[in-house]
KOLKEKE-285360 format. One record per residue (C-alpha): residue number from 1; x, y, z. Coordinates in nm, 2 decimals. Layout:
! KOLKEKE-285360
> NUM X Y Z
...
END
This chain:
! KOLKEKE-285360
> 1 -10.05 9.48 4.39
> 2 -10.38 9.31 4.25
> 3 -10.29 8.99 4.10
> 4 -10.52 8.75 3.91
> 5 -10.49 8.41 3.88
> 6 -10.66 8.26 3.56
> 7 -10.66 7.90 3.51
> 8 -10.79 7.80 3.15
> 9 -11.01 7.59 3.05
> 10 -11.02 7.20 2.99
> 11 -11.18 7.11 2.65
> 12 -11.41 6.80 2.73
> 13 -11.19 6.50 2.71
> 14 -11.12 6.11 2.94
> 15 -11.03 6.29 3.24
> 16 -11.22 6.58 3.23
> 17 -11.54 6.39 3.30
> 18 -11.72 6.68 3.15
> 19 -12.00 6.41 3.08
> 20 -12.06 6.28 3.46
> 21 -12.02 6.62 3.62
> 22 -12.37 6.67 3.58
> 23 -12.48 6.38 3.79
> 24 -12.33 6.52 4.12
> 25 -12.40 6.91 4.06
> 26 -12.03 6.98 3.97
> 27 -11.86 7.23 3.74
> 28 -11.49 7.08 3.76
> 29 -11.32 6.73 3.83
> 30 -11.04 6.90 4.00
> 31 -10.88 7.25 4.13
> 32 -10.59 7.47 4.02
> 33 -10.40 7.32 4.25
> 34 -10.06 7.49 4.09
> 35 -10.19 7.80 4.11
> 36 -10.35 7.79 4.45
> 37 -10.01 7.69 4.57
> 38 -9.85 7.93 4.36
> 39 -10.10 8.23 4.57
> 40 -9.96 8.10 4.89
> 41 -9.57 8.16 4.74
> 42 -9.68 8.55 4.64
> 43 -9.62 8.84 4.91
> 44 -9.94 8.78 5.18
> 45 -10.02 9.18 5.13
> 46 -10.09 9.15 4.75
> 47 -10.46 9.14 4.71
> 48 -10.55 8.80 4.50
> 49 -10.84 8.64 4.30
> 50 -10.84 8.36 4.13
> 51 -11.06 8.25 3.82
> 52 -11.08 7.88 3.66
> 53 -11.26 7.97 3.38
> 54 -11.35 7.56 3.40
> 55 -11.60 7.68 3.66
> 56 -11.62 8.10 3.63
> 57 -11.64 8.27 3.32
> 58 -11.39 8.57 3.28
> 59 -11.49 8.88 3.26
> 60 -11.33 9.24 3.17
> 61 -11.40 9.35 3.51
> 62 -11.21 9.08 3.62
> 63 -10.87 9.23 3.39
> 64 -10.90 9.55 3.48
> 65 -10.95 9.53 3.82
> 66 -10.56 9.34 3.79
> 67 -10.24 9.49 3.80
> 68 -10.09 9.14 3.69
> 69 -10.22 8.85 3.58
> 70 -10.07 8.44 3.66
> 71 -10.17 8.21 3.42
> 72 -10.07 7.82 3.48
> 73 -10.16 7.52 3.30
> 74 -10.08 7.19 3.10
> 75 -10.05 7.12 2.74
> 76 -10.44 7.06 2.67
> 77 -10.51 7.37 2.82
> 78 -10.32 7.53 2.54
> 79 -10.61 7.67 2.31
> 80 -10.79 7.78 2.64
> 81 -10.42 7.94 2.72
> 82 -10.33 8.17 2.44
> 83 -10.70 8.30 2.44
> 84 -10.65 8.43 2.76
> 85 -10.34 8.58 2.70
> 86 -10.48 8.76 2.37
> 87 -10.71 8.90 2.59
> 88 -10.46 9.01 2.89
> 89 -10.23 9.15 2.59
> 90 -10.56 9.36 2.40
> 91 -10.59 9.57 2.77
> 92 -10.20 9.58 2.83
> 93 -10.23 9.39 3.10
> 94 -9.92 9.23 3.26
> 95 -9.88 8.85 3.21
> 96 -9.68 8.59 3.41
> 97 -9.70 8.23 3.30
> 98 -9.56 7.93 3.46
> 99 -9.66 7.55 3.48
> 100 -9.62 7.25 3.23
> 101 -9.73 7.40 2.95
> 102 -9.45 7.68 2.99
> 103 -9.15 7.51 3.06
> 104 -9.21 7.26 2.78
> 105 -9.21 7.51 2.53
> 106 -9.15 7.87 2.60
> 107 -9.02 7.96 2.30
> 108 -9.39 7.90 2.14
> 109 -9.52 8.21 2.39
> 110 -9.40 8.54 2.24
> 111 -9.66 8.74 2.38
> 112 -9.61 8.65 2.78
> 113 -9.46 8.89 2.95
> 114 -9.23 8.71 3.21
> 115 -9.22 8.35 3.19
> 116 -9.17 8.18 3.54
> 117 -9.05 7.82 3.44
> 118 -8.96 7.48 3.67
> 119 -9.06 7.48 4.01
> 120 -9.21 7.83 4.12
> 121 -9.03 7.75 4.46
> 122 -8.75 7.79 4.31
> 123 -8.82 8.10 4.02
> 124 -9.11 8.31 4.19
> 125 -8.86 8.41 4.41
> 126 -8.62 8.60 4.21
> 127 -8.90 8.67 3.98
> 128 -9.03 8.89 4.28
> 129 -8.69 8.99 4.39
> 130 -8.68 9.19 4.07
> 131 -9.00 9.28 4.04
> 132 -8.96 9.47 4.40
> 133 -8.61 9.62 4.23
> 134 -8.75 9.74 3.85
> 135 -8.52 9.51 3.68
> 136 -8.77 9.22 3.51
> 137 -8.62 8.95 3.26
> 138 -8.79 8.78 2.99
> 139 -8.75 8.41 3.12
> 140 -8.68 8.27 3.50
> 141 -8.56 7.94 3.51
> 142 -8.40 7.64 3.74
> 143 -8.06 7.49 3.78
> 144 -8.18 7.27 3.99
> 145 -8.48 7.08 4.18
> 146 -8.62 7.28 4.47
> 147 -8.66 7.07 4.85
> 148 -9.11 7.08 4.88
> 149 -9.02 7.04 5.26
> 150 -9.08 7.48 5.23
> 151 -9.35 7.43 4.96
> 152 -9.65 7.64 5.16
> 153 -10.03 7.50 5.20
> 154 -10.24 7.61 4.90
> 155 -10.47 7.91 4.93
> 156 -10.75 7.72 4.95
> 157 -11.03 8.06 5.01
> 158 -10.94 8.17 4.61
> 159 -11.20 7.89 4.53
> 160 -11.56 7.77 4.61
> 161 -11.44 7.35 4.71
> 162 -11.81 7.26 4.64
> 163 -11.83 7.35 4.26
> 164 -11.51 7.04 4.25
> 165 -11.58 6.68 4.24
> 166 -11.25 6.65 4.40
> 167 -10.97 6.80 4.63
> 168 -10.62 6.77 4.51
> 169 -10.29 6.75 4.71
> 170 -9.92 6.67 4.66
> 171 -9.69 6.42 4.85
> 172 -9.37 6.39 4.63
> 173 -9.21 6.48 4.29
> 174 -9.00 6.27 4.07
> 175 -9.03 5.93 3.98
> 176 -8.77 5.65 3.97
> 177 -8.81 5.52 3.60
> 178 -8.73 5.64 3.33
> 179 -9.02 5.55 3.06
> 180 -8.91 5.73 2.70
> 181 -9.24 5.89 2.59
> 182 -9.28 6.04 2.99
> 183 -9.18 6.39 3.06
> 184 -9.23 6.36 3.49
> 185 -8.86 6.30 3.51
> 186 -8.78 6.60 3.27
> 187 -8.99 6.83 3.47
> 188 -8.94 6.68 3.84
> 189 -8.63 6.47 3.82
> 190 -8.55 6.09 3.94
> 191 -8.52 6.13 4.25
> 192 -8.88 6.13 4.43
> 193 -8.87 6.40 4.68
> 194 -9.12 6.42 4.96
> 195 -9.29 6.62 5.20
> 196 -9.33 6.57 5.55
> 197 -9.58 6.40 5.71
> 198 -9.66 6.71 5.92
> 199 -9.70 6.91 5.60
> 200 -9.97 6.58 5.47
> 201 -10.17 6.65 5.82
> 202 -10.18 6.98 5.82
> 203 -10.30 7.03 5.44
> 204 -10.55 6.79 5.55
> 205 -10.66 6.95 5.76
> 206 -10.69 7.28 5.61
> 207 -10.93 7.10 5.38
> 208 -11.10 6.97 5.60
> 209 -11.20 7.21 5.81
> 210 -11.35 7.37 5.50
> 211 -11.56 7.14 5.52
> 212 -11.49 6.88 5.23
> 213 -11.56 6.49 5.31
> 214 -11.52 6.40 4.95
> 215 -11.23 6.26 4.75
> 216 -10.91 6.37 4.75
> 217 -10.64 6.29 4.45
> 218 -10.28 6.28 4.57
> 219 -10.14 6.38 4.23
> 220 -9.82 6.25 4.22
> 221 -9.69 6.10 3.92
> 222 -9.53 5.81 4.17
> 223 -9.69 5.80 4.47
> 224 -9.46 5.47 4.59
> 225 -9.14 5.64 4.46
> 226 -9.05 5.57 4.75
> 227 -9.19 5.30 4.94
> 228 -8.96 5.29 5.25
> 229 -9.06 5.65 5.33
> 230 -9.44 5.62 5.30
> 231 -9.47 5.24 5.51
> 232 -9.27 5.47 5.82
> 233 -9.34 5.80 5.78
> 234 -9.64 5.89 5.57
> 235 -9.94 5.62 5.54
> 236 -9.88 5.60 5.98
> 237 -9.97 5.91 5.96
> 238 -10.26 5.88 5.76
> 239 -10.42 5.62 5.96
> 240 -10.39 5.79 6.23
> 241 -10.56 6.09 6.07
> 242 -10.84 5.92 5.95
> 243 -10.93 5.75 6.31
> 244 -11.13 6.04 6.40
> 245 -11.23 6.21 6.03
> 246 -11.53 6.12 5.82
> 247 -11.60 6.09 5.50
> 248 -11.27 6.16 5.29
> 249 -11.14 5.86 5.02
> 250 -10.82 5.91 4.83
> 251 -10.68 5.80 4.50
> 252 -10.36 5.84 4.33
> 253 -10.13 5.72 4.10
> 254 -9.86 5.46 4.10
> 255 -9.64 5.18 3.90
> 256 -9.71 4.83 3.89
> 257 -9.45 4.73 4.12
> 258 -9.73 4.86 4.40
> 259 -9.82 4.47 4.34
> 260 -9.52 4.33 4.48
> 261 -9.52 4.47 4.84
> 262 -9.81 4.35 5.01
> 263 -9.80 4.50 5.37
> 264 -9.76 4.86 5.16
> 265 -10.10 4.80 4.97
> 266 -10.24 4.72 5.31
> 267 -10.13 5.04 5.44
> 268 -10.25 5.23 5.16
> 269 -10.64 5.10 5.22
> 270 -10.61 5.16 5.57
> 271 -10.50 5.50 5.52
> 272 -10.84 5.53 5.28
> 273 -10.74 5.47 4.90
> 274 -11.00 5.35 4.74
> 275 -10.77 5.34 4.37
> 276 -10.51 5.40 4.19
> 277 -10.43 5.47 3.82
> 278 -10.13 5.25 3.68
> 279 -9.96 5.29 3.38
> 280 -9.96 4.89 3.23
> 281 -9.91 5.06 2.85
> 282 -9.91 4.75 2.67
> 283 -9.94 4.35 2.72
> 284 -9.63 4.32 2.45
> 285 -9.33 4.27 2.61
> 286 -9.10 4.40 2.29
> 287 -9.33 4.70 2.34
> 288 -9.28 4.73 2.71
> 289 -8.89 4.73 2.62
> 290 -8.93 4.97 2.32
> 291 -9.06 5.24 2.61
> 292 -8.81 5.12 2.85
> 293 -9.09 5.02 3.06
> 294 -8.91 4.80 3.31
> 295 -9.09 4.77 3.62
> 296 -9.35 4.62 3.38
> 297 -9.20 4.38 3.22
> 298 -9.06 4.03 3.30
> 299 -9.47 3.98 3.48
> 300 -9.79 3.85 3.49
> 301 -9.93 4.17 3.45
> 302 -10.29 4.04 3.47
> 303 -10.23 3.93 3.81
> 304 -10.05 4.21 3.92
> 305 -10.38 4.42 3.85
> 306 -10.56 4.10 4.04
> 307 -10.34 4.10 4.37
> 308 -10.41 4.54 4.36
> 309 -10.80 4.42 4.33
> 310 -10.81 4.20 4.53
> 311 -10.65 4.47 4.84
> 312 -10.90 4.70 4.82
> 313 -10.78 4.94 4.53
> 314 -10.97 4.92 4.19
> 315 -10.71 4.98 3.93
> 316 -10.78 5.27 3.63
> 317 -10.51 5.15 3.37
> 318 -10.30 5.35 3.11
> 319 -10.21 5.19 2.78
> 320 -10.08 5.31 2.48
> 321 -10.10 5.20 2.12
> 322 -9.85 5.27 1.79
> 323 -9.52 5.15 1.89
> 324 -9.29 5.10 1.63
> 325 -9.29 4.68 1.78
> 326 -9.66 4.73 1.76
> 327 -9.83 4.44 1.49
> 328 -10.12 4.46 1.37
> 329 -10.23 4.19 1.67
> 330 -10.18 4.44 1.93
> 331 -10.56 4.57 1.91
> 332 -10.69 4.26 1.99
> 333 -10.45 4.19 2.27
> 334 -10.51 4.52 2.42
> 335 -10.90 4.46 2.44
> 336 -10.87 4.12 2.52
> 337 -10.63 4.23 2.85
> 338 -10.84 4.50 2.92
> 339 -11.20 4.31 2.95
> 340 -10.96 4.01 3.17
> 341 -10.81 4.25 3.42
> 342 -11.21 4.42 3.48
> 343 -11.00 4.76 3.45
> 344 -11.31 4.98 3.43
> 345 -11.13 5.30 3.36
> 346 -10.92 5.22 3.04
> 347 -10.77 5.49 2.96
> 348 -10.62 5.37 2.61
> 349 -10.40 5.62 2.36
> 350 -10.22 5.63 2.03
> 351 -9.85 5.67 2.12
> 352 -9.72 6.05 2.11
> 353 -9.45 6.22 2.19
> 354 -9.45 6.51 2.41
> 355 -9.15 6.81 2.42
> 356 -8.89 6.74 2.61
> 357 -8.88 6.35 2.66
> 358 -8.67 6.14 2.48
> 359 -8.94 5.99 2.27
> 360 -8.96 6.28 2.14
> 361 -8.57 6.39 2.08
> 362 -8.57 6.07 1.89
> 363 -8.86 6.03 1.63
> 364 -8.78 6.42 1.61
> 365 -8.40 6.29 1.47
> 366 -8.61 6.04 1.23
> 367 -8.81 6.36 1.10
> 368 -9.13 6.18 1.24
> 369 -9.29 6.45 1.46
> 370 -9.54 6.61 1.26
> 371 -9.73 6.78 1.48
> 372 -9.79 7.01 1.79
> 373 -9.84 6.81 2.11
> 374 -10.23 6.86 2.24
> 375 -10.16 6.67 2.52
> 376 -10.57 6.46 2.49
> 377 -10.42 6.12 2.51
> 378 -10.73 6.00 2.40
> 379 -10.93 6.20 2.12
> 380 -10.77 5.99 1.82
> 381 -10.47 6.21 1.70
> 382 -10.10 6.15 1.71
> 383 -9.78 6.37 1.68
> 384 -9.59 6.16 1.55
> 385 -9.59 5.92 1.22
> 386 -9.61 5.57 1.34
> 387 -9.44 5.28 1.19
> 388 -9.75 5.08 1.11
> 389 -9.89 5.41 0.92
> 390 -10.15 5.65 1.03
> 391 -10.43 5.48 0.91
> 392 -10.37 5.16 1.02
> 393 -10.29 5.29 1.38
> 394 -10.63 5.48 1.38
> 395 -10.84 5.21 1.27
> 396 -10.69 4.96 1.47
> 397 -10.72 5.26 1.78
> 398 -11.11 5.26 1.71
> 399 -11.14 4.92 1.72
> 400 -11.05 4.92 2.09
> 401 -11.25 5.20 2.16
> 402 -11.56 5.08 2.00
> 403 -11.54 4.74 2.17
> 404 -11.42 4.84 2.58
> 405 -11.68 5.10 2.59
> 406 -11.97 4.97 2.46
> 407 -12.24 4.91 2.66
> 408 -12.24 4.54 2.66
> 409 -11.86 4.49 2.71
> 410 -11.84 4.85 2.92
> 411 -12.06 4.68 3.22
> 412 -11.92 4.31 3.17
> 413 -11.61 4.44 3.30
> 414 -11.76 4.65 3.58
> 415 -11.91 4.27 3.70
> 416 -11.54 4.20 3.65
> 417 -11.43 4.40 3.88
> 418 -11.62 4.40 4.12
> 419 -11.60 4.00 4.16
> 420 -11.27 4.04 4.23
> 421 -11.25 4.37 4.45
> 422 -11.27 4.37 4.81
> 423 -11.51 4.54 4.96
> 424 -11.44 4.87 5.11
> 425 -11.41 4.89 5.48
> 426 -11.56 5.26 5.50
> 427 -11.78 5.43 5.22
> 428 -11.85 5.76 5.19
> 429 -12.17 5.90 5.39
> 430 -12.48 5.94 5.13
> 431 -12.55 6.32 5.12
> 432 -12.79 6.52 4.92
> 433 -12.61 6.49 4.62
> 434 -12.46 6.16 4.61
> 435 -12.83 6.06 4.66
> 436 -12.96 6.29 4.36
> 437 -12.68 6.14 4.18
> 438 -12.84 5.76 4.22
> 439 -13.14 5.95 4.11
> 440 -13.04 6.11 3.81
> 441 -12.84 5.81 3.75
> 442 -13.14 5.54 3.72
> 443 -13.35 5.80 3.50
> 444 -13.06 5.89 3.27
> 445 -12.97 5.55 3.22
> 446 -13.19 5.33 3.35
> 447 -13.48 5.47 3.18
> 448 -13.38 5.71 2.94
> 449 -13.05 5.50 2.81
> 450 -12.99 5.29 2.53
> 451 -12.78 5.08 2.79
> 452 -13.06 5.05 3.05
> 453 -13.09 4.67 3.03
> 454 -12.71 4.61 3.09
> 455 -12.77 4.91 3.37
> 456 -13.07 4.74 3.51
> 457 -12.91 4.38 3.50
> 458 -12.56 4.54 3.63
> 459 -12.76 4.69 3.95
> 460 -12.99 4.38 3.99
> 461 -12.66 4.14 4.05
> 462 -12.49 4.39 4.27
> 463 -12.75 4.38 4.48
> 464 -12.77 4.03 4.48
> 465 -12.39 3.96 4.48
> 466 -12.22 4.26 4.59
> 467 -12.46 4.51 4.73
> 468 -12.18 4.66 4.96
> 469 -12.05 4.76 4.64
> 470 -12.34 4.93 4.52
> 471 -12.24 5.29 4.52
> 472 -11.93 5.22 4.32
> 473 -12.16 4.99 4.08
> 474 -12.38 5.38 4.01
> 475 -12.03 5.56 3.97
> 476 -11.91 5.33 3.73
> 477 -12.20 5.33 3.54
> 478 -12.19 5.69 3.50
> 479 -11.81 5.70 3.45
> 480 -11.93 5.46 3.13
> 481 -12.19 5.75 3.01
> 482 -11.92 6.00 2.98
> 483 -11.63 5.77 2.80
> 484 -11.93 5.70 2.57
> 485 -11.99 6.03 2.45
> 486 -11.61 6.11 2.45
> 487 -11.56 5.88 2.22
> 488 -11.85 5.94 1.99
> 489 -11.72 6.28 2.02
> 490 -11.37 6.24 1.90
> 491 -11.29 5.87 1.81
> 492 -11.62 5.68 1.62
END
């Protein structure tokens, strides 16, 4: 059996950092790391390729050389999605499709052949099982939540690590809360389930003897959904990984809560995160309990996002604007938090309302979902018909937009930050194209850029102030090129 695994494309959007790639010789922020994992579930005599058209283009060779083709992916992959499958379906080629943007809504994919929903631990299985005894269905779906203690290390030889900006891994699925416009606990459940540390190490490992020493983005929704677990089993073991390998950082994502447990945050920067992205949603507390956003409310949310600074772990912040408590003084609160906390990375939406979550069940039953989800948090559209009324909403949306990433506010926070970040204990080693990326960096924008006196003055009082924290000063200054033209793109 020749089976091809086609991951579709990413239109150019906050976290695709199609803008920056270009700085460090990269063609994708992140791998398939579904569908890699998904190659290491399929029978190990099957003959497998795997193309993410984000970094390969694909070709008809490619098809017919297939007797089956995967296809995997999240909601704003969907345009890139049903090309592909046009294209599988004009040469009658077999297609299997699985992943978020599956399961949410099947029914909108008539022309997939078998749809493998859930966990593919759990449906790959008896979609195999089948397959091996001539007797296919339609649809394969879970009754439960599968135990990622058997989940396999990815195939990591389907793909070329140094055309990535990152490696991606998973610890744990699930998350504790219960936030009403999230679909994680729809998808993966409450209860945060984990693997072992043995199975960390060893995935590690495989990485990095493939040689990679860059970042790596545990991609769990929760990383601290269970905090007991990772302080005795998991971040022990990281240290002691790390005491004799170079070169890899990690980030990942986590709630607020990380604040209140000191020795954990500790732990986490000696096991080499660098950050962490945190949903903080809105300053408003009849907002925050609107969302059922608990572990947020009822705190000083500015210094939560201080105490995380000042461990070691720069915060990149999610919040969300266009709930129905939402006044029209909510624009001006949200820039006014954002530029106090110095969250560089502010990754700031209109409220929608994807399938599946009970947002969505609910403004549904009001007849207020108007649209299909696209899943771009941040390109100025909503599904939904907000209380305040679309235009206010939008104008109010870019507002914030306009103000947190222009230049002059844009680097005043990055100065924010980095007064109150500690400085790193280990950086990554400078390499040929880390250096090229300082390079390209101070002609782009320190010669060629409109912002090259705030880039200049930026770099001048690093050096001066900080100069340990050079390298992340560059970063963020090209992480600020890219929002730019995102939102000139989309939003102003």
């Amino acid at each position: 059996m020749n089976v091809l695994l086609i991951y579709p494309k990413f239109p150019d959007t906050f976290w695709s950092f199609a803008y920056a790639l270009s700085f460090i010789g990269k063609k994708s922020a992140f791998p398939p790391l579904g569908l890699l994992t998904v190659a290491s579930l399929l029978p190990a005599k099957w003959s497998k390729r795997l193309v993410d058209i984000n970094v390969d283009g694909l070709t008809d060779k490619d098809l017919l050389w297939a007797d089956m083709a995967f296809i995997g992916g999240m909601a704003i992959q969907r345009k890139s999605a049903e090309q592909i499958i046009a294209r599988c379906n004009a040469m009658n080629l077999t297609v299997v499709a699985g992943g978020p943007l599956f399961t949410s809504e099947p029914d909108e994919f008539k022309t997939v052949d078998h749809l493998v929903l859930d966990e593919a631990e759990l449906t790959l299985p008896a979609f195999l099982s089948d397959l091996q005894n001539g007797q296919l269905k339609k649809i394969y779906r879970a009754s439960c939540f599968c135990d990622i203690g058997d989940t396999p290390i990815p195939a990591w030889n389907l793909i070329k690590m140094k055309r990535y900006a990152s490696m991606s891994m998973q610890f744990s699925r699930g998350c504790p809360f219960n936030c009403e416009f999230c679909n994680v606990t729809t998808l993966f459940g409450h209860r945060p389930r984990m693997k072992t540390p043995q199975q960390i190490v060893a995935e590690l490992d495989s990485i990095y003897v493939s040689g990679w020493r860059g970042s790596i983005f545990f991609v769990d929704d929760n990383f601290i959904g269970n905090k007991s677990y990772l302080k005795t089993h998991l971040l022990p073991a990281l240290i002691e990984w790390r005491k004799n390998k170079k070169g890899c950082v990690f980030f990942t994502e986590a709630s607020i809560n990380l604040a209140d447990d000191p020795e954990l945050l500790d732990m986490m920067v000696m096991a080499g995160f660098d950050s962490v992205f945190i949903g903080i949603e809105s300053p408003d507390e009849l907002s925050l309990t609107e969302c059922h956003k608990t572990q947020n409310k009822n705190r000083d949310l500015l210094e939560s996002v201080n105490i995380i600074h000042r461990s070691g772990l720069q915060v990149m912040g999610g919040f969300i604007v266009g709930f129905d408590s939402d006044k029209p003084s909510i624009f001006q609160r949200q820039i006014d938090f954002i530029q106090k906390s110095g969250i560089v990375t502010a990754m700031v939406g209109m409220l929608q309302a994807p399938p599946g979550t009970r947002l969505f069940d609910r403004l549904q039953r009001e007849s207020r979902v108007v649209n299909a989800f696209n899943g771009d948090n941040v390109d100025g559209t909503t599904n939904i018909i907000p209380q305040m009324g679309i235009d206010r909403l939008l104008a109010g949306y870019r507002t914030i937009m306009k103000q947190i990433y222009s230049p002059k506010y844009y680097y005043r926070r990055v100065r924010t930050l980095l007064k109150e970040l500690k400085a790193p204990e280990t950086n990554q080693p400078i390499n040929v194209q880390r250096f090229l990326a300082y390079f390209r960096a101070t002609f782009r924008l320190g010669v060629l850029g409109k912002e090259r006196f705030r880039y200049w003055q930026l770099m001048f009082w690093t050096l001066i102030r900080r100069p340990s924290q050079l390298s992340l000063a560059v970063t963020l200054s090209i992480y600020g090129h890219h929002y730019r033209k995102i939102c000139e793109r989309y939003i102003l």
